[in-house]
MARBA-3410 file (N, C-alpha, C, O; in Angstrom, 1 decimal):
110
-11.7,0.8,-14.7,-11.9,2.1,-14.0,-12.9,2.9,-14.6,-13.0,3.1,-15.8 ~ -13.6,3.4,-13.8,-14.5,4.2,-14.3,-14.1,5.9,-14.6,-12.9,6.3,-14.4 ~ -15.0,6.8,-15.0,-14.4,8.3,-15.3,-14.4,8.8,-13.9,-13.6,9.7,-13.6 ~ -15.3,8.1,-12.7,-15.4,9.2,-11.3,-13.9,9.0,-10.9,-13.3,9.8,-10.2 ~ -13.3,7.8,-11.2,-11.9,7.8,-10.2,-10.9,8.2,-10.9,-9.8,7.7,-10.6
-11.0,9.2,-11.9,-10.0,10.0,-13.0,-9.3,10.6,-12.1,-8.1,10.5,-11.9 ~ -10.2,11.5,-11.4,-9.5,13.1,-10.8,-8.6,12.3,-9.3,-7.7,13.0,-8.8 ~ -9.0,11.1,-8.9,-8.4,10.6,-7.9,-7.0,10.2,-8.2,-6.0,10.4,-7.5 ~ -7.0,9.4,-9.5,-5.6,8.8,-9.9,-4.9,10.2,-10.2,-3.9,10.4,-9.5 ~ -5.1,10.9,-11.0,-4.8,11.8,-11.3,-3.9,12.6,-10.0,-2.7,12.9,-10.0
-4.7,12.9,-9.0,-4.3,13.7,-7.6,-2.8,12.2,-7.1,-1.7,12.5,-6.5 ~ -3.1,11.3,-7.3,-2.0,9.9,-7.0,-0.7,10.4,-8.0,0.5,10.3,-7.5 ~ -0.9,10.7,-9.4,0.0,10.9,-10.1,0.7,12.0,-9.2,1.8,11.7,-9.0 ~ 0.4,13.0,-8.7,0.6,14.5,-8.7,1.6,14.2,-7.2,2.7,14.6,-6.8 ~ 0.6,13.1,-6.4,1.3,13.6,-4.8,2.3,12.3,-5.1,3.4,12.6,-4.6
2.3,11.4,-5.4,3.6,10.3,-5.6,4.5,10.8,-6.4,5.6,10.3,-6.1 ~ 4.6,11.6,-7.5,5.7,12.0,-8.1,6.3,13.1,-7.3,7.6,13.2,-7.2 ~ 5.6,13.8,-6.6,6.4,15.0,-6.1,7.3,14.0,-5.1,8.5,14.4,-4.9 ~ 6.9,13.1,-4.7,7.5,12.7,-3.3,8.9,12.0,-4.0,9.8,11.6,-3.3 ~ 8.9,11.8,-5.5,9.6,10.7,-6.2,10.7,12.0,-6.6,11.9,11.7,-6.8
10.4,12.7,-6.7,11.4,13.9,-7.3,12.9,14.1,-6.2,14.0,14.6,-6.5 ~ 12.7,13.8,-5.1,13.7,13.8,-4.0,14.1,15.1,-3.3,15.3,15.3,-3.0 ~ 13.2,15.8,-3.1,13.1,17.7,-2.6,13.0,17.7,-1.8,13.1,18.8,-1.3 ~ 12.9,16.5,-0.7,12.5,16.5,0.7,11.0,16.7,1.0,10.8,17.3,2.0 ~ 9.7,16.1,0.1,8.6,15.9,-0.1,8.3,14.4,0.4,8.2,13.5,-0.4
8.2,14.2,1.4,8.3,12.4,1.9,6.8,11.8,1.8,5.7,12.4,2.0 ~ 6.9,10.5,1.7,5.3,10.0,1.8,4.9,10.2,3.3,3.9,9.6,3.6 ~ 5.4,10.8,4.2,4.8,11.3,5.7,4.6,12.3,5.9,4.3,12.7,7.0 ~ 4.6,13.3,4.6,4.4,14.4,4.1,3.1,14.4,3.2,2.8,15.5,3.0 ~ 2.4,13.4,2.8,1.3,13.6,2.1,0.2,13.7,3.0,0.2,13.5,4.2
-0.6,14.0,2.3,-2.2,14.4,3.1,-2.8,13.1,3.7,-2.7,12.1,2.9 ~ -3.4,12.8,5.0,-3.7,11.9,5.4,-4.9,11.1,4.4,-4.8,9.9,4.1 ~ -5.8,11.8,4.1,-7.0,11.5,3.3,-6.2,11.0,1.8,-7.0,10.4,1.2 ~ -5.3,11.1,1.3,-4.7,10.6,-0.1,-4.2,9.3,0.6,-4.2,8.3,-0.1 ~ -3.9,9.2,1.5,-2.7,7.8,2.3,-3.8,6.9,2.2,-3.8,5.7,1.8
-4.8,7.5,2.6,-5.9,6.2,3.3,-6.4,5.5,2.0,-6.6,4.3,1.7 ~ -6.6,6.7,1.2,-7.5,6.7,-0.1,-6.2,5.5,-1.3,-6.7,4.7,-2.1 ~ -5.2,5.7,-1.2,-4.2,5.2,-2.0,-3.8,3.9,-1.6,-3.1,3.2,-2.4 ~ -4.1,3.4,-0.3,-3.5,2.3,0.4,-4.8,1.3,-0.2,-4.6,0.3,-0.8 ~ -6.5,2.0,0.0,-7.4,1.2,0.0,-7.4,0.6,-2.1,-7.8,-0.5,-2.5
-7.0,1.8,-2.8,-6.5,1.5,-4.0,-5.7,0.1,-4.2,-6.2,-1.0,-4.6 ~ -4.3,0.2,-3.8,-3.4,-0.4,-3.9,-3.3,-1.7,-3.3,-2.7,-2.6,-3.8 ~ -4.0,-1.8,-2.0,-4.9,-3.1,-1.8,-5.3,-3.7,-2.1,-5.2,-5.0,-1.9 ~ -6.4,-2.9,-3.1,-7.6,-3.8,-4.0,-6.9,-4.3,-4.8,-7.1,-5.4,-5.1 ~ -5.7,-3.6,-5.4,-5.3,-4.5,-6.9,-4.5,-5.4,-6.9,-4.2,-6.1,-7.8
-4.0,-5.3,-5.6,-3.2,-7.0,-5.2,-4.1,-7.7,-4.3,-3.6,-8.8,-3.8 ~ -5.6,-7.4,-3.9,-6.6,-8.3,-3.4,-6.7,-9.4,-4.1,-6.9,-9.1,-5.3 ~ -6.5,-10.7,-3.9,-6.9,-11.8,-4.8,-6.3,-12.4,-6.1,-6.7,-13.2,-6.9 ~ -5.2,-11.7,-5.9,-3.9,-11.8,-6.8,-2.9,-13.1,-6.6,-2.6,-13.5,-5.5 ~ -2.6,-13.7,-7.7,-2.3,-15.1,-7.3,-1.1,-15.0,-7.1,-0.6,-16.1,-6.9
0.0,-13.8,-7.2,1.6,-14.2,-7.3,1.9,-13.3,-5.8,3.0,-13.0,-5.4 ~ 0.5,-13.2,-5.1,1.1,-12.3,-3.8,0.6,-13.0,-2.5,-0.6,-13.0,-2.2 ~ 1.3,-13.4,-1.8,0.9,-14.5,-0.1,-0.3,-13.5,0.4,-0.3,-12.3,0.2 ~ -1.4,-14.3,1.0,-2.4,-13.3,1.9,-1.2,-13.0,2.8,-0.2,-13.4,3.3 ~ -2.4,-11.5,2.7,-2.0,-10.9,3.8,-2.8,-9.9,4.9,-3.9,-9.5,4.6
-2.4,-9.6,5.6,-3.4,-8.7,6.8,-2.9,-7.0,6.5,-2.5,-6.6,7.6 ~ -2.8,-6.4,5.9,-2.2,-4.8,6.6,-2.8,-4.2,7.5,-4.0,-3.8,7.6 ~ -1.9,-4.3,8.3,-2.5,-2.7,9.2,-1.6,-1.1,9.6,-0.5,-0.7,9.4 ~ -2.4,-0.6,9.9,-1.1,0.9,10.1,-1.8,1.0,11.9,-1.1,1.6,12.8 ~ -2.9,0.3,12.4,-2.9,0.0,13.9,-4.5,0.5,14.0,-5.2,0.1,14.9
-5.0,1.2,13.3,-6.4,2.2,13.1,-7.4,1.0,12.1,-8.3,0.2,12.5 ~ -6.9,1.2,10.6,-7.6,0.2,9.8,-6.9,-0.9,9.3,-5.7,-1.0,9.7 ~ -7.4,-1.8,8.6,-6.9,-3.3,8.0,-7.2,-3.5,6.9,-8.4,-3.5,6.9 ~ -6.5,-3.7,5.4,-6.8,-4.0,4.4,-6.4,-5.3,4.5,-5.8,-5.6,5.5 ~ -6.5,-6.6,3.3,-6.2,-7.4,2.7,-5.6,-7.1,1.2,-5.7,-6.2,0.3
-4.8,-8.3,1.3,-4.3,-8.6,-0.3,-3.6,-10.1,-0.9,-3.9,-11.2,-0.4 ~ -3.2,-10.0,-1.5,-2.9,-11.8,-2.3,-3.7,-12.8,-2.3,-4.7,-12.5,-1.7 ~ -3.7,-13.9,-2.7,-4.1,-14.7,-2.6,-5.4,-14.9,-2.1,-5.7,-14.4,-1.0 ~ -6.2,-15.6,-2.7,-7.6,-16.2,-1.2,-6.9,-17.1,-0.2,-6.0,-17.8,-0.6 ~ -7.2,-17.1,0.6,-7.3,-18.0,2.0,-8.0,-17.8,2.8,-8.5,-16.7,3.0
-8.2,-19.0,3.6,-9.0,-19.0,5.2,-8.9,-17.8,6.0,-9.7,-17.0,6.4 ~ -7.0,-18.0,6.4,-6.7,-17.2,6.6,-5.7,-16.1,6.3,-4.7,-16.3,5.5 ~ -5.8,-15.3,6.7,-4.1,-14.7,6.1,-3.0,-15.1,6.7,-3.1,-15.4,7.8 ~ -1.7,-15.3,5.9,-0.8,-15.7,6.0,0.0,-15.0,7.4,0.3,-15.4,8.5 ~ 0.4,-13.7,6.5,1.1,-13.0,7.6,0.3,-12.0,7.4,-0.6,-11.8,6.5
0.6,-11.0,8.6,0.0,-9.9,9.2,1.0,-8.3,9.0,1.9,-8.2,9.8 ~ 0.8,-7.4,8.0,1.9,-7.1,7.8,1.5,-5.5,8.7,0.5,-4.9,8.6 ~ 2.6,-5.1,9.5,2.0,-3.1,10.4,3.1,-2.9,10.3,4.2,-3.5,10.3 ~ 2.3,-1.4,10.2,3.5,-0.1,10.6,2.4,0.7,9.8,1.4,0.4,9.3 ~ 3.1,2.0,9.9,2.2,3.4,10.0,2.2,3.3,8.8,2.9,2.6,8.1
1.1,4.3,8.1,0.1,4.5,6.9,1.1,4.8,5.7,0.9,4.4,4.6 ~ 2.3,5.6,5.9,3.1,6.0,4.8,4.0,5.1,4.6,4.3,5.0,3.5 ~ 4.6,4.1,5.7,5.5,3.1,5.3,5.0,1.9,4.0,5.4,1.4,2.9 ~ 3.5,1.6,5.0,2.3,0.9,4.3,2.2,1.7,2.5,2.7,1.0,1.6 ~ 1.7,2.7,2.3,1.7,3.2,1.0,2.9,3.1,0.4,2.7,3.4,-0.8
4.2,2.7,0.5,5.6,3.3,0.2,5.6,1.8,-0.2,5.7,1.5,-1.4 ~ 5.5,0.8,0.9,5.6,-0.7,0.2,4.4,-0.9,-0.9,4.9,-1.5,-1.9 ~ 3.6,-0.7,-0.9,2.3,-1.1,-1.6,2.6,-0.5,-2.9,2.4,-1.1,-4.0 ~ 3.0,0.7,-3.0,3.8,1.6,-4.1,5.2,1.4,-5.0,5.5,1.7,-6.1 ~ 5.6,0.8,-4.1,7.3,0.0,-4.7,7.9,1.2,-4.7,8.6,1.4,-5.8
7.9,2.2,-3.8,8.8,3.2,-3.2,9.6,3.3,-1.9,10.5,4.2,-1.9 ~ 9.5,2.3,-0.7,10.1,1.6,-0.2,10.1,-0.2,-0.1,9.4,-1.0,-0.7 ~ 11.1,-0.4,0.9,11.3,-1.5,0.8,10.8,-2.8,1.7,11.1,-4.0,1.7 ~ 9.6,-1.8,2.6,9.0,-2.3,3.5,10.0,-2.8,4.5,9.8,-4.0,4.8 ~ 11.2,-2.1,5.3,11.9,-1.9,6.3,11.7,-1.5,7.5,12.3,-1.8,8.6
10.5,-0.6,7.2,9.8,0.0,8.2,8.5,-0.4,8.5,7.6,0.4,8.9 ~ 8.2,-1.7,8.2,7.0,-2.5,9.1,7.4,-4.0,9.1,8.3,-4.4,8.3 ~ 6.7,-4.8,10.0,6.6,-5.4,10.7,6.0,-7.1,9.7,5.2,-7.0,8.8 ~ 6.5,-8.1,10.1,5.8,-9.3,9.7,5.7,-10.3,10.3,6.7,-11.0,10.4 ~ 4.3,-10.7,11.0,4.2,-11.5,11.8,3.5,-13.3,11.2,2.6,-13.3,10.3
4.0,-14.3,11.7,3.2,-15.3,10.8,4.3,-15.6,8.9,4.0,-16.3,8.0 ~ 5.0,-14.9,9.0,6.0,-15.1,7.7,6.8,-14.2,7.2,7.0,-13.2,7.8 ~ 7.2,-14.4,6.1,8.1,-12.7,5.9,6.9,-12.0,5.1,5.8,-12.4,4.8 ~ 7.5,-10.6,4.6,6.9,-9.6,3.8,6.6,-10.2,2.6,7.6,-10.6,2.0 ~ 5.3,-10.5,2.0,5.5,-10.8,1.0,5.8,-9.9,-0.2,5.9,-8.7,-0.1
6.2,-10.6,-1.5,6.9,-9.9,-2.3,5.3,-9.4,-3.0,4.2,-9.8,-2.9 ~ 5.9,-8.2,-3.7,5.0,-7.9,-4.9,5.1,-7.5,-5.8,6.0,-6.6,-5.9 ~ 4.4,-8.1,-7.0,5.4,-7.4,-8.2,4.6,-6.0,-8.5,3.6,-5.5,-8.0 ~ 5.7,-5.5,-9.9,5.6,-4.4,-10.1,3.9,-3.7,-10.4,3.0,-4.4,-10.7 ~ 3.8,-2.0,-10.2,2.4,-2.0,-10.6,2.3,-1.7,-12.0,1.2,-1.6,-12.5
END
């Protein structure tokens, strides 16, 4: 990581703990621009990761990848942008999206 993406992780510490605090601060409550910005994060770091099945995300708008290389992706995993961050995050349980082509794959901790 470089110093430009300090103030970003930083702003991730600030908006995922509040939501972790349990005040009624929900990840459908965060700023759209942090969701997008945090999903494309959390993507990358299980991009090409050997202990995670490809995969497709979508929230229906954009598409990231993750796990494994392959041809193709395995499963196709949707649902809206904060369910998507909540799994990617290991703050939910990914209940609230969808898997087409196999189950959810697992991921380990970050």
């Amino acid at each position: 990581d470089s110093a430009s993406g300090v103030p970003f992780r930083r702003w991730g510490e600030v908006e995922l703990h509040h939501v972790d605090l349990g005040i009624g601060y929900e990840l459908e409550d965060l700023p759209a621009e942090f969701v997008q910005r945090e999903i494309d994060f959390l993507a990358g770091r299980f991009s090409g990761h050997p202990e995670v099945a490809a995969a497709r995300l979508t929230d229906g708008t954009r598409v990231w990848r993750t796990g494994r290389e392959a041809a193709a992706p395995e499963v196709t995993v949707t649902g809206p942008a904060p369910e998507l961050l909540g799994w990617l995050a290991g703050r939910r349980d990914g209940s609230g999206l969808t898997a087409e082509g196999g189950e959810l794959p697992k991921l380990p901790p970050l």
